[in-house]
N, CA, C and O of each residue as an XYZ file, in Angstrom:
480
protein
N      79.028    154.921    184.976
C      79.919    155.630    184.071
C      79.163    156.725    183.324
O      79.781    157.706    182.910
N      77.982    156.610    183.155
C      77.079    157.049    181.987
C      77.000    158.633    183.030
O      77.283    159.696    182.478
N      76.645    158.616    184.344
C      76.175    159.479    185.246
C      77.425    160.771    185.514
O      77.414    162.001    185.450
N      78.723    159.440    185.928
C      80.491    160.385    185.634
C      80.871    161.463    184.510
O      81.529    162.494    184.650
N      80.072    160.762    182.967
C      80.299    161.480    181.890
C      79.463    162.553    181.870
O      79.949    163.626    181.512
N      78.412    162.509    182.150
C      77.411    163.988    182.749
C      77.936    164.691    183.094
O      78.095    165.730    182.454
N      78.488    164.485    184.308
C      78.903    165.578    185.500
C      80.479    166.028    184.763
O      80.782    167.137    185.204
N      81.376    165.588    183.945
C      82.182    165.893    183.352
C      82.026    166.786    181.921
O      82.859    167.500    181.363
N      81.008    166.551    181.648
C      80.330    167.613    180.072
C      79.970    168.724    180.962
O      80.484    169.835    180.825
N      78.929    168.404    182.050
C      78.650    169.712    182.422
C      79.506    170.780    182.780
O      79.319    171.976    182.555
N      81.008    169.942    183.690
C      82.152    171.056    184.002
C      82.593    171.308    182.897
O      82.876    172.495    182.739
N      82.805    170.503    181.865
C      82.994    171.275    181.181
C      81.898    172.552    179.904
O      82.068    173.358    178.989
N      81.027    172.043    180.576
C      79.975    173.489    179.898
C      79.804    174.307    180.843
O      78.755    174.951    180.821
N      80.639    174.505    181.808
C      80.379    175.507    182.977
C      81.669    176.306    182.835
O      81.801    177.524    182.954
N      82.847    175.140    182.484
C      83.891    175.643    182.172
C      83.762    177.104    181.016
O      83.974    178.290    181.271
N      83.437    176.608    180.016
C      82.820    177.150    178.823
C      82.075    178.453    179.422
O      82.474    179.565    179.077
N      81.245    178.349    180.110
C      80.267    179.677    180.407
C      81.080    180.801    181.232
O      80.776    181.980    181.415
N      82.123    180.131    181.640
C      82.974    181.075    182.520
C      83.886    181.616    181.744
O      84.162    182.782    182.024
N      84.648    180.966    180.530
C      85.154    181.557    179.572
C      84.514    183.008    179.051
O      85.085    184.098    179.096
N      82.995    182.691    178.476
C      82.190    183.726    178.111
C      82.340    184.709    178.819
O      82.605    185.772    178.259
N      82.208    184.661    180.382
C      82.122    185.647    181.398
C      83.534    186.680    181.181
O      83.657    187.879    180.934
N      84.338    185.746    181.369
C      85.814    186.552    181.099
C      85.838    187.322    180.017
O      86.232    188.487    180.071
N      85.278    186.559    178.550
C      85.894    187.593    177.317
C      84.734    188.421    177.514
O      85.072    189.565    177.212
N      83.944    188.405    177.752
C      82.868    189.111    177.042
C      82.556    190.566    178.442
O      82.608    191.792    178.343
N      82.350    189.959    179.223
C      82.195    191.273    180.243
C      82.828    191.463    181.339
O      82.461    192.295    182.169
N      84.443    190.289    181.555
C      85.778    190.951    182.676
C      86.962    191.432    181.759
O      88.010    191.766    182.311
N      86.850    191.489    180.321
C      88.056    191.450    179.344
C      88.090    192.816    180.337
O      87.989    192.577    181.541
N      88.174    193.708    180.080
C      88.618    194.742    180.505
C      89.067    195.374    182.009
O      89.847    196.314    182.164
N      88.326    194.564    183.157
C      88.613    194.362    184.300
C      89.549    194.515    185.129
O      90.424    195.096    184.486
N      89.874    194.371    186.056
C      91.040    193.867    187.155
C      90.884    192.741    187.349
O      92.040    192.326    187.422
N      90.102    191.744    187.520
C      90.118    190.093    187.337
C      90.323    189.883    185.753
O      91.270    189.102    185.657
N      89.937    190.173    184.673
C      90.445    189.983    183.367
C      91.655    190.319    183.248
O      92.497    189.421    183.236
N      92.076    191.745    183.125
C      93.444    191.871    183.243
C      94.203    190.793    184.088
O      94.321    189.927    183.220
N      94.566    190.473    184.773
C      95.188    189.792    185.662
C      95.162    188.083    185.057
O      96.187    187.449    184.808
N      93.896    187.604    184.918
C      94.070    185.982    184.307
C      94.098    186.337    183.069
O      93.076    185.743    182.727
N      94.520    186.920    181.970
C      94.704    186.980    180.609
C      96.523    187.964    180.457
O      97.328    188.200    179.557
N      96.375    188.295    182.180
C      97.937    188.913    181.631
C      98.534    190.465    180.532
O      99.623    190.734    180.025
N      96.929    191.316    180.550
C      96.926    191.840    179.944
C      96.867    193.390    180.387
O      96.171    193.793    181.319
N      97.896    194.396    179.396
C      97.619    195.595    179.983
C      96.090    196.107    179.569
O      95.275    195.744    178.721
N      96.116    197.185    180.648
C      94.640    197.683    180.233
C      94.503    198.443    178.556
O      93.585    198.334    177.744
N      95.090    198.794    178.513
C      95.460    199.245    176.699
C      95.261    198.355    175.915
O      94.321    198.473    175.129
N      96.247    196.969    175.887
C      95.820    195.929    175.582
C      94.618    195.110    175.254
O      94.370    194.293    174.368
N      94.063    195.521    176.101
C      92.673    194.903    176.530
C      91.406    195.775    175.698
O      90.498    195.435    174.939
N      91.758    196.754    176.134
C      90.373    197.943    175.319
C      90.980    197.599    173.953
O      90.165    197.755    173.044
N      91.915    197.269    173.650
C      92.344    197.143    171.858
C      91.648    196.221    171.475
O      91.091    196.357    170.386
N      91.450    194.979    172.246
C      91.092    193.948    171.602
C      89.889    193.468    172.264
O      89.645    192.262    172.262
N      89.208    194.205    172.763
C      88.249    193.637    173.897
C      86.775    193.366    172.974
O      85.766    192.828    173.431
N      86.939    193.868    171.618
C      85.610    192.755    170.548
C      85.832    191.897    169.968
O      85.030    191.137    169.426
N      87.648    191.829    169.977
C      87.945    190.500    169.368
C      87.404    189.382    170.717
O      86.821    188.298    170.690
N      87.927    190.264    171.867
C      87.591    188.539    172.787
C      86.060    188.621    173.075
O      85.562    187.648    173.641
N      85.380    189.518    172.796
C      83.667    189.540    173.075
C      83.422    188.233    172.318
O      82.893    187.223    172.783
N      83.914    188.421    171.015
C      83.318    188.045    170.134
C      83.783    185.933    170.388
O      83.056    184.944    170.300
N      85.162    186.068    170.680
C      85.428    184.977    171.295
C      84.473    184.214    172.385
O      83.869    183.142    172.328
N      84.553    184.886    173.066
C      83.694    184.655    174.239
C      82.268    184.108    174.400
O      81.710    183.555    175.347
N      81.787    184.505    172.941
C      80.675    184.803    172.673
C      80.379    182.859    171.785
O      79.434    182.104    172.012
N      81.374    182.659    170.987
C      81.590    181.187    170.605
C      81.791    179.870    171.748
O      81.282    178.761    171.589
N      82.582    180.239    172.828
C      82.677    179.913    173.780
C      81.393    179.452    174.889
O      81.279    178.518    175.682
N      80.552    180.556    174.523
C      79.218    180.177    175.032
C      78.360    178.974    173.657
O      77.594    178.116    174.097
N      78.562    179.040    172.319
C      78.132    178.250    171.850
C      78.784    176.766    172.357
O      78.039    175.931    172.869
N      79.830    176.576    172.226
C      79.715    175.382    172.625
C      79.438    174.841    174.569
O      79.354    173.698    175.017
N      79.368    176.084    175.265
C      78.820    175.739    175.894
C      77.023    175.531    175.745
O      76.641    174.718    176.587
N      76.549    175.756    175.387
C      74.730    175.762    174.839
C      74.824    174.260    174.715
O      74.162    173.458    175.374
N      76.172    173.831    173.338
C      75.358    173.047    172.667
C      75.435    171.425    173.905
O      74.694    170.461    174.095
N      76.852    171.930    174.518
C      77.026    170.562    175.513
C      76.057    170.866    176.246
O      75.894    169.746    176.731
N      74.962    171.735    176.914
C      73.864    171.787    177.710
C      72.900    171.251    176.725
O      72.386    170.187    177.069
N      72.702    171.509    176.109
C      71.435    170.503    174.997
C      71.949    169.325    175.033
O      71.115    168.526    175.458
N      73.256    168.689    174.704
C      73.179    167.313    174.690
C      72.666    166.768    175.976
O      71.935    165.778    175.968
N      73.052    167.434    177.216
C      72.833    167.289    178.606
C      71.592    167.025    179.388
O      71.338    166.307    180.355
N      70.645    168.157    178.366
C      69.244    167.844    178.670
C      68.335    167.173    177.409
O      67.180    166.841    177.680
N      68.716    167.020    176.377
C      67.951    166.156    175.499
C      67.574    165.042    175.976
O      68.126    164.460    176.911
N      66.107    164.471    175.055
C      65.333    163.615    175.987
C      65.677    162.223    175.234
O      65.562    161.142    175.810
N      66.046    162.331    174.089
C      66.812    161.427    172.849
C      67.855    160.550    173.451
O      68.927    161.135    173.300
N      68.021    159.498    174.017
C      69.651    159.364    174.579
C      70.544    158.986    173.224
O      71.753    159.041    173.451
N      70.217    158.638    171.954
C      71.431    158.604    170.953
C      71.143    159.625    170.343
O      71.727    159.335    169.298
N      70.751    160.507    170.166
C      70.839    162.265    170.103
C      71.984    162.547    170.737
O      73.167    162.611    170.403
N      71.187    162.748    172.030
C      72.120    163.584    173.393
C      73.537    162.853    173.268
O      74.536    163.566    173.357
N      73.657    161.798    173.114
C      75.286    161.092    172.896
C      75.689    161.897    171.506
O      76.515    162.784    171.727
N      75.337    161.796    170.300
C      75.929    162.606    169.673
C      76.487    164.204    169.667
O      77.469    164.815    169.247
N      75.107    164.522    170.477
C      75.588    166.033    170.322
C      76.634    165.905    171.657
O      77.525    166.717    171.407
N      76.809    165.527    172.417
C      77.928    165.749    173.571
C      79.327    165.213    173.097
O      80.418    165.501    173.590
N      79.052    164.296    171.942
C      80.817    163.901    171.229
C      81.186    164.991    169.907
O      82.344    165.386    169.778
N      80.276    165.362    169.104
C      80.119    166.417    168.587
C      80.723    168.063    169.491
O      81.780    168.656    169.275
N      80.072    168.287    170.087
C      80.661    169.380    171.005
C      81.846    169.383    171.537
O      82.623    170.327    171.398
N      82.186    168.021    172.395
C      83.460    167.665    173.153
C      84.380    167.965    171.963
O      85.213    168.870    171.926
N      84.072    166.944    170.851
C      84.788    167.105    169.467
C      85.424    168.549    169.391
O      86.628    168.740    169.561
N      84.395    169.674    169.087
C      84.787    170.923    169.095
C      85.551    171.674    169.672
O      86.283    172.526    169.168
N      85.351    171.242    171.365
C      86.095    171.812    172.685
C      87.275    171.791    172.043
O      87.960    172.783    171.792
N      87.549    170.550    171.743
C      88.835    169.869    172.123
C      89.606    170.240    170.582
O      90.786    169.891    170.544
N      89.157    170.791    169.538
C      89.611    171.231    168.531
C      90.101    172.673    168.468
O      90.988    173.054    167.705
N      89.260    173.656    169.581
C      89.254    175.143    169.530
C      90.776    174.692    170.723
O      91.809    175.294    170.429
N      90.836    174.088    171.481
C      91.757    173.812    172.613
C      93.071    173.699    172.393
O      93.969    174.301    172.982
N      93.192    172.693    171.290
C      94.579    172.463    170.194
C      94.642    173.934    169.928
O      95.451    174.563    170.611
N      93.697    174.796    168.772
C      94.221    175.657    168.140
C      94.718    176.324    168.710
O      95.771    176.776    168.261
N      94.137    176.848    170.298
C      94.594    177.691    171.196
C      95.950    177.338    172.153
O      96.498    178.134    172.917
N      96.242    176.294    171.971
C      97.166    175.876    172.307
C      98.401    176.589    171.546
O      99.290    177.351    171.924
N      98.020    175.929    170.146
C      99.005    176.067    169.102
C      99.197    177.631    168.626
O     100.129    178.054    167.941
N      98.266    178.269    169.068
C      98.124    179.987    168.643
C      98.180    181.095    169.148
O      98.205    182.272    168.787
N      98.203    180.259    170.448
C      98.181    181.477    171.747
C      98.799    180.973    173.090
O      99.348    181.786    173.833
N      98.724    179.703    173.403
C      99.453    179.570    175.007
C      99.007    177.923    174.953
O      97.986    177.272    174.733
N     100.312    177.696    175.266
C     100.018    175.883    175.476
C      99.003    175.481    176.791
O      98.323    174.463    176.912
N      99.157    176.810    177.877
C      98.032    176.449    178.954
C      96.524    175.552    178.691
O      95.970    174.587    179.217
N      96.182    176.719    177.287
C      94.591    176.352    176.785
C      94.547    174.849    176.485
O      93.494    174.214    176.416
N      95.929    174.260    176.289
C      96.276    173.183    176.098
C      95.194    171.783    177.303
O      94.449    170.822    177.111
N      95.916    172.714    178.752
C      95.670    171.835    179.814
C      94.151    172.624    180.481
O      93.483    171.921    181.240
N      93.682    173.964    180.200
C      92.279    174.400    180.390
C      91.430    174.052    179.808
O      90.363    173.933    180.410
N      91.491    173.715    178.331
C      90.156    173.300    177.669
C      90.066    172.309    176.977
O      89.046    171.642    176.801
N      91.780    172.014    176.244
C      91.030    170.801    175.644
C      91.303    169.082    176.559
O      90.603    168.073    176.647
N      92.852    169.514    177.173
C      92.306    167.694    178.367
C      90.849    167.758    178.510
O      90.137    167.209    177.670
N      90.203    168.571    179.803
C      89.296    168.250    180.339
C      88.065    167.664    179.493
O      87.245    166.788    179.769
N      88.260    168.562    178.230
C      87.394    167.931    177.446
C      87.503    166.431    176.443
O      86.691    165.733    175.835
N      88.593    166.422    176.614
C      89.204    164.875    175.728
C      88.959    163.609    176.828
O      88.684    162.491    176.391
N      89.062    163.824    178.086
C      88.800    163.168    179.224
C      87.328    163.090    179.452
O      87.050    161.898    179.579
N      86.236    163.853    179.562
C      84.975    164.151    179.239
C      84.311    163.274    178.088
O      83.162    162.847    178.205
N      85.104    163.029    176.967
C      84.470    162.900    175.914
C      84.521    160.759    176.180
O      83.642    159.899    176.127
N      86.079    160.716    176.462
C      86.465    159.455    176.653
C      85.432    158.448    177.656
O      84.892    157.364    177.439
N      85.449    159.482    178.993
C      84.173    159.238    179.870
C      82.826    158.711    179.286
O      82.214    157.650    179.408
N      82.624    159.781    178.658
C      80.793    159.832    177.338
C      81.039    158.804    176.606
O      79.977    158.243    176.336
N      82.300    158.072    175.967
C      82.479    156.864    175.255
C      82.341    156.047    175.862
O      81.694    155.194    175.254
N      82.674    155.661    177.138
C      82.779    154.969    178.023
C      81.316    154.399    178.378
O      80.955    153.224    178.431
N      80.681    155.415    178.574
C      79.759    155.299    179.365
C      78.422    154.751    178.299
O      77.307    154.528    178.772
């Protein structure tokens, strides 16, 4: 179980790093445009708000890679329920603030992840 909850933090800190990728250097794109649904106008308007998004997005991806490789194992368990914690808080808001999708993109996987890491 302990090994399952790994490989589930990590997708979801990969998840996370791909987020980054999107806001931060496809916001403006033809693959950004297209998975965000956004005109190109749109996009150059707001494209430091989502840098800057994007850019948080990579924090909690970091911090679930530190719990991942810490050498501590009741460390590394905290910081990976700590983080998941977070995922799964930015996931609601985005749910609740912007598109119920973020609902089923970031925070399940991570509430499932975290349950796993309890588990395990």
């Amino acid at each position: 179980m302990h090994i399952v909850g790994n490989i589930l933090v990590a997708l979801v800190a990969a998840l996370h790093v791909y987020f980054l990728v999107l806001e931060m250097f496809l916001w403006t794109r033809p693959y950004g445009l297209k998975t965000f649904g956004n005109t190109l106008q749109k996009a150059q308007d707001s494209a430091v708000l989502a840098a800057n998004q994007g850019l948080y997005n990579g924090f909690l991806a970091a911090g679930l890679i530190w719990g991942l490789l810490h050498a501590a194992p009741a460390f590394a368990f905290q910081l990976k329920v700590f983080f998941l914690l977070c995922v799964i808080a930015a996931g609601l808001y985005g749910a609740y603030s912007v598109s119920r999708k973020i609902l089923f993109v970031q925070a399940v996987p991570a509430a499932i992840a975290l349950i796993v890491v309890w588990l395990g």
